[in-house]
ChimeraX commands (.cxc) that place a marker at each C-alpha (Angstrom):
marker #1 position 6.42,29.02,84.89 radius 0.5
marker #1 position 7.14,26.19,82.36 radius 0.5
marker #1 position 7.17,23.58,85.80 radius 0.5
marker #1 position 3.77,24.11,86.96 radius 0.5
marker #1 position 2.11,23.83,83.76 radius 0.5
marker #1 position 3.61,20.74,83.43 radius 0.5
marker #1 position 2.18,18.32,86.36 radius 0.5
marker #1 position -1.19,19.97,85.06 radius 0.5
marker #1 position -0.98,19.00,81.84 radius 0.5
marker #1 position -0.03,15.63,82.73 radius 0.5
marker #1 position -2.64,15.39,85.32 radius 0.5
marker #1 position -5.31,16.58,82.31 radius 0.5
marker #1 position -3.69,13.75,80.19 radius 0.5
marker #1 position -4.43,11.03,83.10 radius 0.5
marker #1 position -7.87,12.15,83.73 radius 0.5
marker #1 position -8.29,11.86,79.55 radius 0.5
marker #1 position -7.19,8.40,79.29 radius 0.5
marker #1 position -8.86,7.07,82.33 radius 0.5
marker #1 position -12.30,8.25,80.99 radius 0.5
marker #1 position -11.80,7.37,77.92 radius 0.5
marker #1 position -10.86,3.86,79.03 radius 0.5
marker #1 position -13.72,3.87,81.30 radius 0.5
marker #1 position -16.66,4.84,78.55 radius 0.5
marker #1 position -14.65,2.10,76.56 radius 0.5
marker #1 position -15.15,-0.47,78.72 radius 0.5
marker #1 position -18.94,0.73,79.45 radius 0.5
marker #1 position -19.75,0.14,75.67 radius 0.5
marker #1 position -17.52,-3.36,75.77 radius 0.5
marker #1 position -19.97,-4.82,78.09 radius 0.5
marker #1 position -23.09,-7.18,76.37 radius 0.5
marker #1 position -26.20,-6.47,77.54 radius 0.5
marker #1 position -27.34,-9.24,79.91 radius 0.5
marker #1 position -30.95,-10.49,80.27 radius 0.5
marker #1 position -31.04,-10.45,84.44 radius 0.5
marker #1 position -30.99,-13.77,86.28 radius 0.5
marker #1 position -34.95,-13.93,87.06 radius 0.5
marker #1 position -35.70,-13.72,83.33 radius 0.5
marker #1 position -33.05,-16.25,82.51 radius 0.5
marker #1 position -34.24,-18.64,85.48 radius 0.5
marker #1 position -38.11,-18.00,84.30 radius 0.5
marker #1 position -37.06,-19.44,80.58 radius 0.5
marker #1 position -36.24,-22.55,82.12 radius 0.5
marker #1 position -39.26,-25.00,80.71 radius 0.5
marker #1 position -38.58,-27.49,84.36 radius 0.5
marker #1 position -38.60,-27.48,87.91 radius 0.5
marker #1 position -35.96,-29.28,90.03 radius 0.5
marker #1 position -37.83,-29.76,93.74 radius 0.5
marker #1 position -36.02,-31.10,96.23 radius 0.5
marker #1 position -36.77,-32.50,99.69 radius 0.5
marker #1 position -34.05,-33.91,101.55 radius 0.5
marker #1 position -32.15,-36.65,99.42 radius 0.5
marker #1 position -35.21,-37.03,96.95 radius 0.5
marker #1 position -34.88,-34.90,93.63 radius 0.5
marker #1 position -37.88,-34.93,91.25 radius 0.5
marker #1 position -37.40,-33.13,87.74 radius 0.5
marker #1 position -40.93,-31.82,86.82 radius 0.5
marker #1 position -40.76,-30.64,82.41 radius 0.5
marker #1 position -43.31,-28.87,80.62 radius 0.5
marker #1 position -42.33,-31.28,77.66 radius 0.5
marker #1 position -41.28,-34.37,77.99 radius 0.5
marker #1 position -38.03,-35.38,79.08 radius 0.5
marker #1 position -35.72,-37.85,76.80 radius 0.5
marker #1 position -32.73,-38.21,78.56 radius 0.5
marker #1 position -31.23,-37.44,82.71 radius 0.5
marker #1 position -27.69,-37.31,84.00 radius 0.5
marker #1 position -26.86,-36.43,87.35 radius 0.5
marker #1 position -22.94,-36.33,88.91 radius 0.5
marker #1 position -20.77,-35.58,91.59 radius 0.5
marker #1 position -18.71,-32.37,91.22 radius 0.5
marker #1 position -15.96,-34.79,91.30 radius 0.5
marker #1 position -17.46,-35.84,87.77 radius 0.5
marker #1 position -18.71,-39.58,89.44 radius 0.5
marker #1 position -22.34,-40.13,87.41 radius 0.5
marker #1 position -24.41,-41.79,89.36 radius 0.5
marker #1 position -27.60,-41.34,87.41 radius 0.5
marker #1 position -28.05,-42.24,83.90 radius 0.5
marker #1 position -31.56,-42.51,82.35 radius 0.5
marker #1 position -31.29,-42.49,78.14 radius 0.5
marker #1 position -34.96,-43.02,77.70 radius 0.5
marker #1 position -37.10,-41.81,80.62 radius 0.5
marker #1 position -39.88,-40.47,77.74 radius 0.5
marker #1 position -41.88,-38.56,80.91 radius 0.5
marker #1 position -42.42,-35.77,81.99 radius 0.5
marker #1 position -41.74,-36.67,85.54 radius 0.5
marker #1 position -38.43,-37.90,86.72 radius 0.5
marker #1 position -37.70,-38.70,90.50 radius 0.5
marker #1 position -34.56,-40.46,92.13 radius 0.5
marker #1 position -32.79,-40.81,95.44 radius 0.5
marker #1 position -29.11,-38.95,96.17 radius 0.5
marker #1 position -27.47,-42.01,97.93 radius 0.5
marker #1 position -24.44,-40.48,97.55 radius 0.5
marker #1 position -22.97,-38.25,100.55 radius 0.5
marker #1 position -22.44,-35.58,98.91 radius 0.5
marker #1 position -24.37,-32.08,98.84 radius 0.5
marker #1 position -23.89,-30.96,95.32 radius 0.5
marker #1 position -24.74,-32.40,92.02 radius 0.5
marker #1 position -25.06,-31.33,88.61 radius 0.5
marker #1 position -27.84,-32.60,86.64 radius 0.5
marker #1 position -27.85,-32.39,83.04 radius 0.5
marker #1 position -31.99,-33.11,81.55 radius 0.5
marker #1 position -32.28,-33.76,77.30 radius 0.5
marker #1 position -36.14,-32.84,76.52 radius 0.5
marker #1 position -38.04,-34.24,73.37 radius 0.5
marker #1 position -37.06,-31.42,71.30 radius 0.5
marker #1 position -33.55,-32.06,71.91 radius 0.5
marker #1 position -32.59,-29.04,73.88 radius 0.5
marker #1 position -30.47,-29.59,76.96 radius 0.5
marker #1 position -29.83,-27.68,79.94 radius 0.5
marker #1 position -27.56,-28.29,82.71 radius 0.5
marker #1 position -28.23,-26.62,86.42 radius 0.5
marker #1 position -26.21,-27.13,89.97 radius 0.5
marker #1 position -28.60,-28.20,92.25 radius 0.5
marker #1 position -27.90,-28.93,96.38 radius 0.5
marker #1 position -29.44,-31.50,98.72 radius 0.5
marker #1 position -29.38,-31.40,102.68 radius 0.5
marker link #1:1,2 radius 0.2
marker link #1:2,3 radius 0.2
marker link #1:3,4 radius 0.2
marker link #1:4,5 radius 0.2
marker link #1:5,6 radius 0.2
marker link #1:6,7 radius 0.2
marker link #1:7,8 radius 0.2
marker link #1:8,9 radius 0.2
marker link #1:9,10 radius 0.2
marker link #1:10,11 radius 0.2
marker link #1:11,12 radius 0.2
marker link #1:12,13 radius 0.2
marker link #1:13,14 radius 0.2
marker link #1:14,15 radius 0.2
marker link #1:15,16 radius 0.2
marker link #1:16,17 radius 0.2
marker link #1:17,18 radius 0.2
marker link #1:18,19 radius 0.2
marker link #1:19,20 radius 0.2
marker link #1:20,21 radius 0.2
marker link #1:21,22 radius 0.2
marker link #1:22,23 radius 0.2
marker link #1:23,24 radius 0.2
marker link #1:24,25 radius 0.2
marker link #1:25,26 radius 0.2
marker link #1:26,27 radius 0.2
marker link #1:27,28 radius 0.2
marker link #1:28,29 radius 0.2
marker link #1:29,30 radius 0.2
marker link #1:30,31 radius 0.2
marker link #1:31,32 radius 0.2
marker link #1:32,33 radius 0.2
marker link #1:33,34 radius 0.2
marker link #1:34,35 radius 0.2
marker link #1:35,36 radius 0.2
marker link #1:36,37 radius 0.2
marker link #1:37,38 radius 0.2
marker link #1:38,39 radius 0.2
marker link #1:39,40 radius 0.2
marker link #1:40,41 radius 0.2
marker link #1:41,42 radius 0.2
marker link #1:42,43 radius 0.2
marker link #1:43,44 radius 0.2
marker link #1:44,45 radius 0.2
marker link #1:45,46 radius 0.2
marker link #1:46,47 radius 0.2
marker link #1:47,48 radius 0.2
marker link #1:48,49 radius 0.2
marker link #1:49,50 radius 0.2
marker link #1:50,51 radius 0.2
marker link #1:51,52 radius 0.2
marker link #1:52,53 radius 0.2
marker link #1:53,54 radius 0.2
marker link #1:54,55 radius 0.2
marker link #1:55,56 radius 0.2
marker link #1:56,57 radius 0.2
marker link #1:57,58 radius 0.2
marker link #1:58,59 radius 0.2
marker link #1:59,60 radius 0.2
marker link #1:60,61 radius 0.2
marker link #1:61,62 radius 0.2
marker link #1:62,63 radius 0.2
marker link #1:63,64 radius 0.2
marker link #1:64,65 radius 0.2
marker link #1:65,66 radius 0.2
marker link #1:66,67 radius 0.2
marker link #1:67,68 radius 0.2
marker link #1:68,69 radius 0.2
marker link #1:69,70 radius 0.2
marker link #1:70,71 radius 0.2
marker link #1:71,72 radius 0.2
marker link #1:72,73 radius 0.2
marker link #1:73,74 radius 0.2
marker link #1:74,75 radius 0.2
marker link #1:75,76 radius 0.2
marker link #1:76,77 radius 0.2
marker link #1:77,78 radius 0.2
marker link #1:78,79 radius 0.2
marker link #1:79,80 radius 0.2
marker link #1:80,81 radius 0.2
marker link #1:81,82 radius 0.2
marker link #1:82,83 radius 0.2
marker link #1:83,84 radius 0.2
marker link #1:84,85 radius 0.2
marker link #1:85,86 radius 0.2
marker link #1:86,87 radius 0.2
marker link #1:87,88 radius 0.2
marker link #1:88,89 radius 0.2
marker link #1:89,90 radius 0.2
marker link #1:90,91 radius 0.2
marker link #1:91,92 radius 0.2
marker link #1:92,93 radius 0.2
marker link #1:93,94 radius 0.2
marker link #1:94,95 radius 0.2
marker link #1:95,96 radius 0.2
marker link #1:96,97 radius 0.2
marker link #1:97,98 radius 0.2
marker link #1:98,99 radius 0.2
marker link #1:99,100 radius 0.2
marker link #1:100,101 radius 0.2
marker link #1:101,102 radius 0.2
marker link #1:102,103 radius 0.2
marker link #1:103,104 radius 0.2
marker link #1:104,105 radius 0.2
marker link #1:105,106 radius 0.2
marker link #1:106,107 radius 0.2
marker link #1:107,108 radius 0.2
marker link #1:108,109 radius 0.2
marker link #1:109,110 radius 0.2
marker link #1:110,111 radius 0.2
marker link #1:111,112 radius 0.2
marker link #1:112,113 radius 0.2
marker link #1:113,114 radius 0.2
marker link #1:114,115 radius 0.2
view
């Protein structure tokens, strides 16, 4: 009698722990904003057609990096002051990361891909 109680107990133990770890790790998780909203926040467009990029800002924009993801720079603009900012990829590569300052001094970086 005592050895069939026992792999049921045990079994009841597993079961415990494992939802117990699993509501744990429910309640560990941040909420997240989804993508969409994140993406809508964004006050700039990147458009792209072929190997032109233009960066379109609601606000103006101060300063424009753009580099290889081998971390070559090939565009550096401190004071573009517009809020329009269009350049050629003569690199051949297909993706870049470009990193915009705007005139209130907040900066966003973004992975963008030409053809």
């Amino acid at each position: 009698m005592m050895k069939s109680s026992s792999p049921k107990l045990f079994i009841s133990a597993i079961i415990l722990c494992v939802a117990t770890l699993a509501t744990g790790q429910v309640n560990a998780i941040p909420d997240k904003k989804p993508a969409a909203e994140t993406a809508a926040a964004k006050p700039y467009k990147v458009l792209t057609s072929g190997k032109r990029i233009t960066v379109q800002s609601k606000t103006e924009i101060n300063k424009i990096f753009v580099w290889t993801s081998t971390g070559r720079r090939f565009v550096e603009e401190n004071n573009v002051k517009a809020a329009s900012y269009s350049f050629t990829v003569t690199i051949n590569e297909k993706f870049f990361y470009i990193m915009l300052e705007l005139k209130d001094g907040k900066r966003y970086t973004e992975k963008i891909g030409v053809q």
